[in-house]
N, C-alpha and C positions, 0 to 999 in steps of 0.2 A: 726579545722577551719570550721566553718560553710558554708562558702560561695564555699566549694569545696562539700558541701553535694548534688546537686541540680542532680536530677538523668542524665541528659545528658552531663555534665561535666562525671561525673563517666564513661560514659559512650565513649566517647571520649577519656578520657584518657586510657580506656582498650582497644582500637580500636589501639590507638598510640603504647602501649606497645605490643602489637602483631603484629603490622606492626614492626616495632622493634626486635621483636624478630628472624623475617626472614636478617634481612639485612647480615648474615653472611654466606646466602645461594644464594644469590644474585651474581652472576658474575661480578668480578671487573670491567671488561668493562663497566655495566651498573650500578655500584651502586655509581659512583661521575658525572653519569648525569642524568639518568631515575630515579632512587632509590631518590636522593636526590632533586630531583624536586617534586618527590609523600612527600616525608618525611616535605618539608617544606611548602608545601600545608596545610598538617595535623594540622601541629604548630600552624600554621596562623587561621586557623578553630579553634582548641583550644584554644587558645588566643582568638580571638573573641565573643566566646561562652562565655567565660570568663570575659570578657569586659560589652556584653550584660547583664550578667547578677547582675550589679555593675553601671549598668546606670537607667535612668527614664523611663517610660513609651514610652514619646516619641521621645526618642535618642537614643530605642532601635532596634528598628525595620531597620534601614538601616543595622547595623551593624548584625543582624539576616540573612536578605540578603544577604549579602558578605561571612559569613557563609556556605550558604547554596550555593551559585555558587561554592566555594572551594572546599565543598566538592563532586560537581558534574562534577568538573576536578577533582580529587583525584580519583573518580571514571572511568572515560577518561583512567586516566594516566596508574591506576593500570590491566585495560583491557592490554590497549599497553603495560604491563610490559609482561603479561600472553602469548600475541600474539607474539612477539620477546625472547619467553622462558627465561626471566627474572626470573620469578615466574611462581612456578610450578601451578597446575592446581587444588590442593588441598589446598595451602595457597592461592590460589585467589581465592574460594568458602569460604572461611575463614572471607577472608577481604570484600568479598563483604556483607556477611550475616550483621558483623558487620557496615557496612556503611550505610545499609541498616536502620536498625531499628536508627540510632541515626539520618540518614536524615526524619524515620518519627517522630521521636521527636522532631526534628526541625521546621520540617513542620507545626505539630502541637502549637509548641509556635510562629510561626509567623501567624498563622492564628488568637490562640488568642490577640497578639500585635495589629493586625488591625483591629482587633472587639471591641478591649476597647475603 
């Protein structure tokens, strides 16, 4: 499927699948309120990304937006995951790296959305 080619879907979805892959290290306390409030942030980001890129030019760029708020609470959330020892200190250098580079590929495509 070609529409799953686009490098920052790939890109997200490896982000998804290693946030994932921690939830079994996560402490039941926190993983059906802090864990799954970061987890469906994610989603929602993805889904979005996905969205955006299956729409027009110009009914893309909100949804790019919302996107990128997502995932700058995803980044919030997974801090306070780190700081209340949710997540150790090694998968949040993990998760931030990856957060990191697909917020600046996000970045990057809403600047050119508002330049076209």
């Amino acid at each position: 499927m070609e529409q799953f080619d686009i490098p920052i879907f790939k890109k997200i979805y490896e982000l998804y699948r290693n946030f994932y892959s921690f939830r079994n290290s996560v402490p039941k306390q926190d993983r059906y309120t802090l864990w799954q409030k970061c987890e469906n942030i994610l989603l929602d980001s993805l889904e979005n990304i996905l969205l955006a890129s299956q729409m027009s030019k110009k009914e893309k760029l909100p949804v790019l937006e919302k996107a990128s708020l997502q995932l700058n609470l995803f980044r919030i959330f997974t801090r306070l995951a780190k700081e209340v020892k949710a997540l150790d200190n090694k998968k949040y250098v993990s998760l931030q790296k990856n957060t990191d580079e697909v917020g600046r590929m996000l970045g990057g495509w809403i600047k050119s959305t508002r330049s076209e």
